[in-house]
C-alpha positions in Angstrom: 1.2 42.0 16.9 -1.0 40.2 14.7 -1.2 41.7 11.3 -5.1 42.0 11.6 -7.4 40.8 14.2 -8.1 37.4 15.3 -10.5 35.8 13.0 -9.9 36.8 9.7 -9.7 34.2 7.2 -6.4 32.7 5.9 -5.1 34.4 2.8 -5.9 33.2 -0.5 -3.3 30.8 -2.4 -3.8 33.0 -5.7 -3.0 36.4 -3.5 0.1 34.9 -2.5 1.4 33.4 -5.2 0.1 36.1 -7.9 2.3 38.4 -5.7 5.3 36.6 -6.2 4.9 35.6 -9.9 4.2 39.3 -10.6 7.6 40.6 -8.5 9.4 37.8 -9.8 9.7 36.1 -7.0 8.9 33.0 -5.1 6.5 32.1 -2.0 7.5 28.5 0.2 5.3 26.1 0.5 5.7 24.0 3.4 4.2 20.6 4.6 2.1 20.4 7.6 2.0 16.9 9.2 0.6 17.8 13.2 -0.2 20.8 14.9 3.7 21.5 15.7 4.5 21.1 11.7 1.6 24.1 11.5 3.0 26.4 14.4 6.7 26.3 13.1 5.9 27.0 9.4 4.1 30.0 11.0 6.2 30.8 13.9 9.1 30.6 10.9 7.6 32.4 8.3 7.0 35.5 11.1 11.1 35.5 12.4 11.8 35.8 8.2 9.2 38.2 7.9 7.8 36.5 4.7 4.4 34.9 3.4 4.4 31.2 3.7 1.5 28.2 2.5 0.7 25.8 4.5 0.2 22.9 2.8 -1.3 19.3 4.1 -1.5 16.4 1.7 -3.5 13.5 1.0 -0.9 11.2 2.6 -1.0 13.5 6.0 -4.9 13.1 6.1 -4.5 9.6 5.5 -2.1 9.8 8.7 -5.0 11.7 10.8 -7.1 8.6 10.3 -8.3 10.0 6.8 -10.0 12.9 8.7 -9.4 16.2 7.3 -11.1 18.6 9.0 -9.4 18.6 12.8 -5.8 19.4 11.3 -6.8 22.1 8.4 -9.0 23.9 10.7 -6.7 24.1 13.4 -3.7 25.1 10.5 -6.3 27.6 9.4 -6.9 29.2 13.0 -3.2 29.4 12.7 -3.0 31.5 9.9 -5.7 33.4 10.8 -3.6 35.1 13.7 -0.4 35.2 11.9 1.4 38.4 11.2 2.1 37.7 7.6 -0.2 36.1 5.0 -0.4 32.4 5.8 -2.1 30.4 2.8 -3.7 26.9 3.1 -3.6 24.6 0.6 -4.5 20.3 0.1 -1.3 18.9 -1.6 -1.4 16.1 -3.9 -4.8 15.1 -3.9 -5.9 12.0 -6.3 -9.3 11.2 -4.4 -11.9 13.3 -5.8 -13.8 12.7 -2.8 -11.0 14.4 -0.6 -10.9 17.6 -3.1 -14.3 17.5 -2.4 -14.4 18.1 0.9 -11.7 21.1 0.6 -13.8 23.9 0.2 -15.5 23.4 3.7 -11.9 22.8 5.8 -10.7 26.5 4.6 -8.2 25.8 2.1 -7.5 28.2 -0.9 -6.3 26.0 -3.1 -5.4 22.6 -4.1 -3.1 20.5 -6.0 -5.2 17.7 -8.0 -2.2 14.9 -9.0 -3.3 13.0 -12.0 0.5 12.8 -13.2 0.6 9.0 -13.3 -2.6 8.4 -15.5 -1.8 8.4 -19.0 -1.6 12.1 -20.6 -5.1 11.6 -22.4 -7.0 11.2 -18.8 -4.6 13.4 -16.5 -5.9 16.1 -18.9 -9.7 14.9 -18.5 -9.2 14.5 -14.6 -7.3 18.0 -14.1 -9.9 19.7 -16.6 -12.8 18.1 -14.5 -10.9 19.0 -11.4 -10.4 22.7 -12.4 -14.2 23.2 -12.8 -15.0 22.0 -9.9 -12.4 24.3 -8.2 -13.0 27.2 -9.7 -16.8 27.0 -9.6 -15.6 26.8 -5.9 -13.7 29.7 -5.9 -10.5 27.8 -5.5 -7.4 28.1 -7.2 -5.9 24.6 -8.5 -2.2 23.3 -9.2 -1.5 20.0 -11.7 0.9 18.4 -12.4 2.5 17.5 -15.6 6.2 15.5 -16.2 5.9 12.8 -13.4 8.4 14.3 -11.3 10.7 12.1 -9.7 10.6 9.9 -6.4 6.4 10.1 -6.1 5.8 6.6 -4.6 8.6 4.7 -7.1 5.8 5.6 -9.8 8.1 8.5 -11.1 11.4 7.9 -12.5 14.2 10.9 -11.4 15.4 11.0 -15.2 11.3 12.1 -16.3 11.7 16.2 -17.9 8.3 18.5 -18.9 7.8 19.5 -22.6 7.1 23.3 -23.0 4.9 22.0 -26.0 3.0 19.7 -24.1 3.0 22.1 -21.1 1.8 24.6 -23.3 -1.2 22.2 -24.5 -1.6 21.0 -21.2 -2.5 24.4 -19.6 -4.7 25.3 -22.4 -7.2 22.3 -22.4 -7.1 22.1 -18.4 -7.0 25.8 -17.4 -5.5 24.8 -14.5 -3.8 28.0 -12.5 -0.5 26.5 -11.5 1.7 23.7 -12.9 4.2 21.4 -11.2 6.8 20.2 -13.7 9.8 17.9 -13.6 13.1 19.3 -13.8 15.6 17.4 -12.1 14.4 17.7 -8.6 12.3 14.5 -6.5 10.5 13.8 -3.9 11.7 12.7 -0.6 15.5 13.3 -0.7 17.5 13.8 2.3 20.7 15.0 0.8 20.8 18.2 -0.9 22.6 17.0 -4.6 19.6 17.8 -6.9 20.7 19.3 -9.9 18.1 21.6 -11.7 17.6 22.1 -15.6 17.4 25.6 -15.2 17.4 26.4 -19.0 14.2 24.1 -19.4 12.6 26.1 -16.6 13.1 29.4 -18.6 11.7 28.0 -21.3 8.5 26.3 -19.2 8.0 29.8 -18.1 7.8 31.4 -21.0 5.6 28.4 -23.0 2.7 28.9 -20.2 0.9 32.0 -18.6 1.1 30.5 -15.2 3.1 29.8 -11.7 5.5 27.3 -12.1 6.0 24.6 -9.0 8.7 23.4 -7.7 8.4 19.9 -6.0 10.8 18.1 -4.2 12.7 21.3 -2.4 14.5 19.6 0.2 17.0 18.4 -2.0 18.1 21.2 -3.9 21.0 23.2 -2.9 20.5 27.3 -1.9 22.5 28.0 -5.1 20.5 25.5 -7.4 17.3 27.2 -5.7 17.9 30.7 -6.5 19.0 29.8 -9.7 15.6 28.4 -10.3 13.6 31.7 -8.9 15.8 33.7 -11.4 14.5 31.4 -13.8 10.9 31.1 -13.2 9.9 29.0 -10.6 7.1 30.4 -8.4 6.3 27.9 -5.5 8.8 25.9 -3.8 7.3 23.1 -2.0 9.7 21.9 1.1 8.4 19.0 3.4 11.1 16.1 4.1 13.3 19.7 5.3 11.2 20.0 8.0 10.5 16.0 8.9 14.7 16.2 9.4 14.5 18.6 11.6 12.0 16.9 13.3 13.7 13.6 13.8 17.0 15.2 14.7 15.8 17.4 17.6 13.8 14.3 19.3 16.5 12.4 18.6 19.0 15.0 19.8 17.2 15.8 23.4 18.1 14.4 26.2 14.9 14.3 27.9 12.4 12.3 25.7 9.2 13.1 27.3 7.0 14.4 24.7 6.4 18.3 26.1 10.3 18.4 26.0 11.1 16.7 22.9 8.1 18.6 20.6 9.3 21.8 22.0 12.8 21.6 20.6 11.2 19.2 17.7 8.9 22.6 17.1 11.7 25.1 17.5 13.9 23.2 14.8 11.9 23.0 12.5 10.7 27.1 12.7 14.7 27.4 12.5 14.5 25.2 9.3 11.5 27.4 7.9 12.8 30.6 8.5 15.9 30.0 6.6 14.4 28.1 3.8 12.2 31.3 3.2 14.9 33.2 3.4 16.9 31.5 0.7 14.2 32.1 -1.8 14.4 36.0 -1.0 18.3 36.0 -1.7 19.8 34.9 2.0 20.9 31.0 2.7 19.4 27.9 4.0 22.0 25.1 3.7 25.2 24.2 2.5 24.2 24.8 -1.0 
């Protein structure tokens, strides 16, 4: 049974992740492509019995023909019948004009990606950025450290300051931060190798969430290593887009009611133990 009644808006980015960071814990945050992508985060994040963000980025509203509103409403209709709390949330965003048009699609939050301006005018952009969210009442992620694999623009090797974090968070009041740590985007093998003693020491150097990019290729040990350690939201995408891929690819009849079925079902398999990982169960082969 739905955990309220049809209609009710999707629950706020800031409730979800505030729970976590106050328990000690750590909420997934998955990427939302097409409608399937939306239904198995959910239909995942119900069989673990755990909240869940959705989260769409600028590169998937590019893919919709740069039109956001279709695939965050129907995401948010989604959540809105879910029987946990289902967030929504814009990933990535460096077009002002999309982070614009966020408060009117139903998302909670949104991450504003200045990282590959110099540090002078990612904290100018991100401070502007924060305003505007907050005046919004939306709750904004950065990022800071260029973490790897974002586009070849950010090198693997790149590691966050806890001074310049510190700074960073102070002049932007942003109310998350994604830093760099040894994981990157886009992997398909699961070899990442965490600085888990830099994390500690991010989380202590700044009173907010820290966020985890580039899930997918970090092992279940490396992961829970990095919950203990302070990490807040884990952001999984390429994860699912394997699952994806493999089911088509694996189904013998290729018509596309067929194929997104078992494409849908694998990658709600792929969710629920993902989510489960970060509450202390497994995932992979980590």
């Amino acid at each position: 049974m739905p955990r309220q009644e049809a209609g009710r808006a999707a629950d706020s980015t800031a409730d979800v992740v505030s729970s976590a960071y106050r328990d000690g814990g750590a909420v997934g945050a998955l990427n939302v492509i097409t409608l399937e992508h939306a239904e198995a985060v959910v239909t995942g994040a119900e069989a673990a019995g755990r909240p869940v963000i959705c989260q769409i980025s600028e590169n998937a509203v590019r893919f919709h023909g740069s039109r956001l509103a279709p695939i965050a409403r129907a995401t948010a209709a989604l959540a809105e019948t879910a029987a946990v709390p289902v967030a929504l949330h814009l990933d990535h965003v460096t077009d002002e004009a999309l982070l614009h048009r966020a408060a009117d699609c139903g998302f909670g939050s949104v991450m504003f990606d200045a990282s590959a301006l110099p540090h002078a005018q990612n904290v100018a952009a991100t401070r502007a950025a924060a305003q505007w969210a907050h005046a919004q009442g939306l709750w904004l992620e950065a990022e800071l450290g260029e973490i790897g694999g974002k586009d070849g623009v950010h090198a693997p090797s790149a590691r966050t300051d806890p001074d310049q974090t510190r700074d960073f968070v102070s002049a932007t009041g942003v109310d998350a931060l994604a830093v760099a740590v040894g994981s990157s985007h886009a992997m398909t093998t699961r070899t990442a190798r965490l600085d888990h003693d830099l994390i500690a020491r991010l989380a202590k150097a700044v009173p907010v969430p820290l966020v985890l990019h580039g899930s997918t290729g970090v092992p279940d040990a490396e992961l829970r290593q990095a919950v203990a350690a302070g990490m807040v939201k884990i952001n999984i995408g390429t994860a699912l887009n394997a699952a994806f891929t493999g089911a088509v690819r694996g189904t013998r009849d290729g018509r596309p009611p067929a194929a997104l079925t078992v494409a849908r079902l694998a990658m709600a398999d792929t969710v629920t133990s993902a989510l489960r990982t970060l509450s202390g169960g497994g995932y992979g082969t980590g």
